[in-house]
C-alpha positions as CSV (number, residue, x, y, z in Angstrom):
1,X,34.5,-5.8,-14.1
2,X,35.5,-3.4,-11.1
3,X,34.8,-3.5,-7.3
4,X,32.3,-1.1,-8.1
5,X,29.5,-3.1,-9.0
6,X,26.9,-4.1,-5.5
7,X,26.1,-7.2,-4.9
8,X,22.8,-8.1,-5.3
9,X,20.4,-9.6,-4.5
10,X,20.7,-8.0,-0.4
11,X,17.1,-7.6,1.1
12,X,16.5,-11.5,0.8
13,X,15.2,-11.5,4.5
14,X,12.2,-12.0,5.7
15,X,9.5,-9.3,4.5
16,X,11.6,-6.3,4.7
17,X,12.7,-4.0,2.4
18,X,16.6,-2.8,2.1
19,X,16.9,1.2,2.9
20,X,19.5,1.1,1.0
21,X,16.7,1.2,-2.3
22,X,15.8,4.4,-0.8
23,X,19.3,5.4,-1.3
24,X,19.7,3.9,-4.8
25,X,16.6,5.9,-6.2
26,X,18.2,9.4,-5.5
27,X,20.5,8.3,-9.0
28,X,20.2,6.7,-12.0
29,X,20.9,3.0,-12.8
30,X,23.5,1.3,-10.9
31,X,25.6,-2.0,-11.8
32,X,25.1,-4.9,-9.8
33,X,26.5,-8.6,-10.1
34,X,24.5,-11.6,-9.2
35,X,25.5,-14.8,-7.8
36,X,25.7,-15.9,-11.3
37,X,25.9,-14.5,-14.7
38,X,27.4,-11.2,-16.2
39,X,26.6,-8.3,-14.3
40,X,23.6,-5.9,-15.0
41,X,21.9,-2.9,-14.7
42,X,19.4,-2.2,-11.6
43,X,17.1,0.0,-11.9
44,X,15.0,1.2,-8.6
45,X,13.0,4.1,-9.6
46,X,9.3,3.9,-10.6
47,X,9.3,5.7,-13.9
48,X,12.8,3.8,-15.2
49,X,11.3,0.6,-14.2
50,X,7.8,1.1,-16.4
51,X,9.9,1.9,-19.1
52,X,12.1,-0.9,-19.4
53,X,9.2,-3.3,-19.0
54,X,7.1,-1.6,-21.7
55,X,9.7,0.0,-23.9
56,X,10.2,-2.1,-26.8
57,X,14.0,-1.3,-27.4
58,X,14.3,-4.0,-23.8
59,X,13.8,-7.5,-25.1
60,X,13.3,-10.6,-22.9
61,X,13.9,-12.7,-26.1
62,X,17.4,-11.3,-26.5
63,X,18.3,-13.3,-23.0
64,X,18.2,-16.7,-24.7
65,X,21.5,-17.9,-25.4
66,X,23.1,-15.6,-22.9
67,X,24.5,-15.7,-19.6
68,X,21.9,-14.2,-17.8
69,X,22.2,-12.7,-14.4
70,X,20.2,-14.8,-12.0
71,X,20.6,-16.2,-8.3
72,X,20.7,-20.0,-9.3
73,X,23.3,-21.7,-11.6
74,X,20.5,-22.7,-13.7
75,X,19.4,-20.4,-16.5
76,X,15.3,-20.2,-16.7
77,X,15.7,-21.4,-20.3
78,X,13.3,-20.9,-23.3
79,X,10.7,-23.0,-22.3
80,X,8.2,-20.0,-20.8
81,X,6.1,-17.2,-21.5
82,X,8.1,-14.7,-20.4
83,X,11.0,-16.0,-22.7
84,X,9.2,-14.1,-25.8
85,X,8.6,-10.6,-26.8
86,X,5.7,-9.0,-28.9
87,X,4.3,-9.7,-31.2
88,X,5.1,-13.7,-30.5
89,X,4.2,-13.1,-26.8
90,X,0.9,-10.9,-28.1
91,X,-0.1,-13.4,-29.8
92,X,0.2,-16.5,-27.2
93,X,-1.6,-13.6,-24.9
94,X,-4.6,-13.0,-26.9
95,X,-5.2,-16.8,-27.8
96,X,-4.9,-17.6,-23.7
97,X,-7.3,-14.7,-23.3
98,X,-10.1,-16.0,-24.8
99,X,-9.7,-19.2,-22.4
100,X,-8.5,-17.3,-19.1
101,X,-11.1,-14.2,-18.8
102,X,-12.1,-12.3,-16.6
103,X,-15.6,-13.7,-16.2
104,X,-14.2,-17.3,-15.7
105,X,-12.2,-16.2,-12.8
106,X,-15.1,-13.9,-11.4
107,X,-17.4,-17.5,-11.6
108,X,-14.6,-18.8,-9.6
109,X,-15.4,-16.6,-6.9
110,X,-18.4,-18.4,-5.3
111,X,-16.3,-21.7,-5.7
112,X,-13.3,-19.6,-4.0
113,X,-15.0,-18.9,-1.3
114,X,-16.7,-22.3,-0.5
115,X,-13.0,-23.7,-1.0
116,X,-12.0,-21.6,2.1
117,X,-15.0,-21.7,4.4
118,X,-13.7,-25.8,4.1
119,X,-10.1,-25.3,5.0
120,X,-11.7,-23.3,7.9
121,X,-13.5,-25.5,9.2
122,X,-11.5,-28.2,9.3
123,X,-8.5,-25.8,10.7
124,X,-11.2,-25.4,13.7
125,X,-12.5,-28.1,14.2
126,X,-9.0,-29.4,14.7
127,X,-8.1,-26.8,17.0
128,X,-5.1,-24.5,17.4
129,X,-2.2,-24.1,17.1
130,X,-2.4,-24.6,13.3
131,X,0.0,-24.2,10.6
132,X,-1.4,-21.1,8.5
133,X,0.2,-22.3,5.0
134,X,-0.4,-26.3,5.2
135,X,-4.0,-26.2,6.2
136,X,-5.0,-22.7,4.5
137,X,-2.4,-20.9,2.5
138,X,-1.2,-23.5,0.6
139,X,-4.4,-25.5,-0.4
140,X,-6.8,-22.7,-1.4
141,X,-5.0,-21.3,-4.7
142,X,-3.8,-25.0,-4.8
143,X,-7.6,-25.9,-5.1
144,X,-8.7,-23.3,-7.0
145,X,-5.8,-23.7,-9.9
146,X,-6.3,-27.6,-10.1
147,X,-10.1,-26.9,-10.5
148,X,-9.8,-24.3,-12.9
149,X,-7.6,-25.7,-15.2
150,X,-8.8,-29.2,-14.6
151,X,-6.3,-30.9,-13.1
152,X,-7.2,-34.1,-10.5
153,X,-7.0,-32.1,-7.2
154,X,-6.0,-35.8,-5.7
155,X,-2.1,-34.8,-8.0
156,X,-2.0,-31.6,-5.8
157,X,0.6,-33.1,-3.6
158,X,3.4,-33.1,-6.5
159,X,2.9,-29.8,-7.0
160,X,4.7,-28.2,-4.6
161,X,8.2,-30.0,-5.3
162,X,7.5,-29.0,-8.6
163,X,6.8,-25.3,-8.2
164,X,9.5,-25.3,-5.5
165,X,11.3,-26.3,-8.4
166,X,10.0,-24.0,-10.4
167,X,10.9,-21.5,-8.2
168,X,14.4,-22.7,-7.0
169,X,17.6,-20.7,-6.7
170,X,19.7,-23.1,-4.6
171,X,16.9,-25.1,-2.7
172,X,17.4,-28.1,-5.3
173,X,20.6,-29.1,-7.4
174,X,20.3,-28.1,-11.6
175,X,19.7,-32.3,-11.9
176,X,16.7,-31.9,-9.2
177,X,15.4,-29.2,-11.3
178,X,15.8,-30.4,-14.7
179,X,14.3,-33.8,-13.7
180,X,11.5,-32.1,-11.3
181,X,10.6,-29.9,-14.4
182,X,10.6,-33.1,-16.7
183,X,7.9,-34.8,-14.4
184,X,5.4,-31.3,-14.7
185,X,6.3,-31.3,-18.5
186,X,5.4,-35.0,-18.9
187,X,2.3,-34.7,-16.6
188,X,1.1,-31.8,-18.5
189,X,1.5,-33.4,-21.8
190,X,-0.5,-36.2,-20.6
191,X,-4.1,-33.5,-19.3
192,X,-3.3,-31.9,-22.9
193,X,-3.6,-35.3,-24.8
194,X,-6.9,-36.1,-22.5
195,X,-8.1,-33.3,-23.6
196,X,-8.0,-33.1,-27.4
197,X,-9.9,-37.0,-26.7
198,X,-12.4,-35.3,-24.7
199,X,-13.3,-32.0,-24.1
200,X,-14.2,-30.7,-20.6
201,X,-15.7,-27.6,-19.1
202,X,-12.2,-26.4,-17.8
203,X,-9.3,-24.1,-18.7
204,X,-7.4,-26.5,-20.2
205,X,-10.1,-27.5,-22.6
206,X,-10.8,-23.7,-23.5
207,X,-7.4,-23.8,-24.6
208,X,-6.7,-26.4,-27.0
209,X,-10.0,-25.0,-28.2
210,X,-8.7,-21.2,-28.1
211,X,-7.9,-19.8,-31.9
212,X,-7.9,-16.7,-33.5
213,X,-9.4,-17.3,-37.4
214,X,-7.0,-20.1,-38.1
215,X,-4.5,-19.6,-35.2
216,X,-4.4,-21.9,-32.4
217,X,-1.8,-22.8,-29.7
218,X,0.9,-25.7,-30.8
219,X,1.4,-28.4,-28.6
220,X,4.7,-26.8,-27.1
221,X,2.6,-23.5,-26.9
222,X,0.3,-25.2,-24.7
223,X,2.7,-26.9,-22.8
224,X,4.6,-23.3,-21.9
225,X,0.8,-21.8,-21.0
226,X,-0.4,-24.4,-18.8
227,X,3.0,-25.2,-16.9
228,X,2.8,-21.2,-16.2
229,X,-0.5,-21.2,-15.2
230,X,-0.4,-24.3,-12.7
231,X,3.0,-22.9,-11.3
232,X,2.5,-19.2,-11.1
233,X,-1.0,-19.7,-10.8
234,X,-0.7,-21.6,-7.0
235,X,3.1,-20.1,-5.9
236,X,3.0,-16.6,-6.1
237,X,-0.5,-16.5,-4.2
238,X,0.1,-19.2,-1.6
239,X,3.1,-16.9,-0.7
240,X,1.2,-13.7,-0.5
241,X,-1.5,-15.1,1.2
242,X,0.7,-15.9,4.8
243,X,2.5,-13.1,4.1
244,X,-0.3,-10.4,3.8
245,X,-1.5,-12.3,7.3
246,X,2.1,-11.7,8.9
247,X,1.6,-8.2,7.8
248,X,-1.5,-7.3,9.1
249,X,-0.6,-9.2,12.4
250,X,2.7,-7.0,12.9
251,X,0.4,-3.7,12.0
252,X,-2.3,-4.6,14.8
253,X,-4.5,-1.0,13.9
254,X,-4.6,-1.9,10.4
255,X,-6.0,-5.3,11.1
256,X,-8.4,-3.5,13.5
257,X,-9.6,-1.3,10.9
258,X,-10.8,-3.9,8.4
259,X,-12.2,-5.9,11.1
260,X,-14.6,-2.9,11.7
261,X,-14.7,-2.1,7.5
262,X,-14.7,-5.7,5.9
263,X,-15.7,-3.7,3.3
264,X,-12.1,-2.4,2.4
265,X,-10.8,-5.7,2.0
266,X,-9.8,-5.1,-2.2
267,X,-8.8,-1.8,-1.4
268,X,-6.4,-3.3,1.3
269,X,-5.7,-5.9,-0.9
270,X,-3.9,-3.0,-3.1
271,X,-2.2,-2.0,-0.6
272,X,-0.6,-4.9,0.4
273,X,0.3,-5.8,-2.6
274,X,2.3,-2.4,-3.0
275,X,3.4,-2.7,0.3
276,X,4.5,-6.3,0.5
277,X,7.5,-7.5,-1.3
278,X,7.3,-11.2,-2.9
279,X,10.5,-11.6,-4.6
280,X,13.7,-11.8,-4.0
281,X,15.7,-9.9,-6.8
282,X,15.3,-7.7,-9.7
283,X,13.4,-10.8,-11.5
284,X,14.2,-11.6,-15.2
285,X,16.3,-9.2,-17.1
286,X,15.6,-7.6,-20.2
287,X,18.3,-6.8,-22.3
288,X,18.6,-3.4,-24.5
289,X,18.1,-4.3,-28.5
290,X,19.9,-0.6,-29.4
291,X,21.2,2.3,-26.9
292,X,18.5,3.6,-24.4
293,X,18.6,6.8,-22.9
294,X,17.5,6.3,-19.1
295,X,18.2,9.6,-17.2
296,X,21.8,10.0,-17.3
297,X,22.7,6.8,-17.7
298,X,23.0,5.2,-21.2
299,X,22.3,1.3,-21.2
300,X,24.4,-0.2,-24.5
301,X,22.9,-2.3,-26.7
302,X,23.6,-6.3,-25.6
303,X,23.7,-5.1,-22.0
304,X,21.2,-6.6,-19.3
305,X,18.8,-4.6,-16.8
306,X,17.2,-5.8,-13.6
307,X,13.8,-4.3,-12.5
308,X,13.2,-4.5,-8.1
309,X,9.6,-4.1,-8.2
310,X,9.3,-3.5,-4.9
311,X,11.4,-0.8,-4.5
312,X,9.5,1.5,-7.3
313,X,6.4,0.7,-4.8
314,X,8.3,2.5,-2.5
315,X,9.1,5.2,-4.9
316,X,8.7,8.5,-2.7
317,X,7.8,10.7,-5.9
318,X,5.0,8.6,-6.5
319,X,3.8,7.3,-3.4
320,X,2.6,9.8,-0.1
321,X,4.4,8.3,3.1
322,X,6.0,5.0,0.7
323,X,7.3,3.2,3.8
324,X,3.6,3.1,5.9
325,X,1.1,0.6,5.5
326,X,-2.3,2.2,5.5
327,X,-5.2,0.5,4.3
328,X,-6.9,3.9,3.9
329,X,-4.9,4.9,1.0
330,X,-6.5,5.5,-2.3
331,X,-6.0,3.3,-5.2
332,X,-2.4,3.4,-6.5
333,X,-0.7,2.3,-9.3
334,X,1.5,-0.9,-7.3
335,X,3.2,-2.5,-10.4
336,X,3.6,-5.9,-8.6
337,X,2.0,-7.7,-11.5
338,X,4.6,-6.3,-13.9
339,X,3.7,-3.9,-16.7
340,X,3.9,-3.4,-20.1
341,X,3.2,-6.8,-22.5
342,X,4.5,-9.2,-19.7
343,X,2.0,-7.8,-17.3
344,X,1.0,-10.8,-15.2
345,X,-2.4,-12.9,-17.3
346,X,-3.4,-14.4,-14.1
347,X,-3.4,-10.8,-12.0
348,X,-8.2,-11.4,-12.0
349,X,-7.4,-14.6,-10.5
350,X,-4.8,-13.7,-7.6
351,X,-6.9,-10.1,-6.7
352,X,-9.8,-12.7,-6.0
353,X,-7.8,-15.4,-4.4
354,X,-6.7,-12.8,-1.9
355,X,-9.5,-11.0,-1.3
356,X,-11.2,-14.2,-0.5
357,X,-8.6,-15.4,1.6
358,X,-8.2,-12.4,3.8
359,X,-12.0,-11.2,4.1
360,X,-12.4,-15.1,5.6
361,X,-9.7,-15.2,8.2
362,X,-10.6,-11.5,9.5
363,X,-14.6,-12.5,9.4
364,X,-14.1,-16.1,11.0
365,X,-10.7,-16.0,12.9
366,X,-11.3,-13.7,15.7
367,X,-8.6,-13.1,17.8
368,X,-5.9,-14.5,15.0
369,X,-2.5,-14.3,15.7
370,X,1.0,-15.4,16.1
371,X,1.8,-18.3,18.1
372,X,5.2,-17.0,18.4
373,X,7.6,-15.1,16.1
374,X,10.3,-17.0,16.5
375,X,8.1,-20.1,15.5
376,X,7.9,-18.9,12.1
377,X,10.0,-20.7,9.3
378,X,11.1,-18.8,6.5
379,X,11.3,-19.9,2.9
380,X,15.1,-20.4,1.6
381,X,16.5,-21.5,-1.6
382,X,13.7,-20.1,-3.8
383,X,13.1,-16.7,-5.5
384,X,9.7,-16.1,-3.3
385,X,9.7,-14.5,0.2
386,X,7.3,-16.0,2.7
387,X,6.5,-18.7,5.6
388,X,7.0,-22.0,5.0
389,X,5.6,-22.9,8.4
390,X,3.6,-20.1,10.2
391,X,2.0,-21.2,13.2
392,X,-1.1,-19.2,14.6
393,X,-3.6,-19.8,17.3
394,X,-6.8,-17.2,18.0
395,X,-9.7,-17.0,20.2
């Protein structure tokens, strides 16, 4: 390949937001080459990016067996959800649905919030300064995911070197993550087999008990949907959670305004969701099943294409003033929990974990903030932004 291709990813740092996305979105799709793996397609704009994660000509299946581009030298492998494409993936979605609805997670909600008012008031009773992702960030979704699928809260603690795992670009060695991975698949083999003894009035339960007429979820299918749940369902939220905080700290008049209006919280949820980038890259490619068309650029068939998700949330033809937080602004169509058929299953369950989370800090924490910047410690090594320390104090 030629000199011409970017490296990517380059807006790893921090919470920010490369302008050179800004820059990108004024053309078509551009060639990039990741730290490993062929090189790829990125796109950037809004309305390329819904199409090549709905457009059924872009295949996630296609990736197995191929060098996909990626930050870590290990390949994500078959062993996921988001490693099939419909109808397979339809399928394994509408069984999981009957189990994970809506109405489950809305039960949670109570629960939720009972979970945090705890972690409060231990945080204190202790006392500042306190570490805003080991005693609250962390432990809520932690909590609510081990109680929801039925997991033994007490096994909380392994969880995190197994997400980070999970999650890992270059924080762990391929070994570390093949053998960290083997631990969650053998630990989650063991709840299954508990559970087809005896039934229990948790997620897990509901799906070895999920079918459609005579379909229900193999072993290995169960496997794949509770290892997602458990990872995605504690990571992606315990990041957000310190990182919607650092937001709203560094943007003192919106914190002000839902202070006076705890009654915007989901709609400032939205908006930080939009606003707020989580990962670190263009994600999981999808590679092109037959030539696609995509503005003047024609992706061949065989050929990969990234998706940065947060830069079509800061697409300027579909978003008024892209750049600005403002809580204010009406509802928007953020596509942070994906789109298309790999739109994220557990989106009910984050929107509430968050709303929870940041209506207690603002209505209990007065006078939150910041110990010091420069006291922060940033995540490295994994394909998540966020704190992994972030002192605060109040009063």
């Amino acid at each position: 390949m030629t000199d011409t291709h970017m490296t990517y990813p380059f807006d790893t740092d921090k919470l920010t937001v490369d302008p050179r996305y800004a820059e990108l979105r004024e053309g078509p799709l551009h060639r990039v080459r990741l730290p490993y793996g062929e090189p790829a397609w990125l796109a950037t704009r809004y309305a390329d990016i819904k199409t090549v994660l709905a457009d059924p000509r872009f295949s996630r299946a296609a990736a197995v067996g191929r060098d996909e581009p990626r930050t870590r030298p290990h390949a994500v492998g078959p062993g996921t959800i988001m490693s099939f494409d419909p109808p397979e993936h339809s399928r394994l979605r509408r069984l999981a649905s009957q189990a994970f609805t809506v109405r489950r997670v809305e039960a949670l909600r109570v629960r939720a919030q009972q979970i945090a008012d705890e972690l409060i008031d231990t945080m204190l009773a202790k006392g500042a300064p306190a570490d805003l992702v080991a005693d609250f960030g962390l432990p809520l979704p932690t909590i609510v995911i081990c109680e929801l699928l039925g997991v033994p809260v007490a096994d909380r603690g392994e969880f995190r070197v197994w997400s980070d795992a999970f999650m890992s670009t270059t924080k762990y060695t391929p070994e570390q993550v093949k053998s960290y991975l083997a631990e969650l698949t053998d630990y989650m083999a063991g709840l299954i087999v508990e559970r087809r003894k005896s039934a229990r009035d948790d997620l897990l339960s509901a799906l070895v008990a999920a079918r459609d007429n005579d379909d229900r979820l193999t072993e290995e299918e169960l496997l794949i949907l509770a290892q997602s749940l458990l990872v995605a369902g504690h990571e992606t939220t315990a990041s957000q959670i310190p990182n919607f905080v650092y937001t709203l700290l560094t943007h003192p008049e919106q914190l002000a305004a839902l202070r006076t209006d705890p009654d915007l919280i989901p709609q400032a949820v939205e908006e930080l969701l939009r606003y707020v980038p989580l990962g670190t890259g263009g994600g999981l490619p999808r590679y092109a099943v037959e030539d696609v068309q995509l503005g003047a650029v024609t992706v061949r068939a065989g050929e990969p294409v990234l998706v940065a998700l947060h830069s079509a949330n800061r697409d300027e033809t579909v978003f008024t003033r892209p750049d600005e937080l403002d809580l204010l602004r009406p509802p928007t169509s953020h596509i942070s929990f994906g789109h298309g058929a790999h739109h994220c299953l557990g989106a009910p369950l984050a929107r509430m974990e968050l709303q929870v989370a940041i209506a207690t800090l603002v209505n209990r924490v007065p006078g939150l903030r910041l110990t010091r910047e420069h006291d922060i410690v940033w995540k490295t090594g994994v394909s998540t932004r966020g704190p992994e320390r972030m002192p605060i104090t109040w009063g």
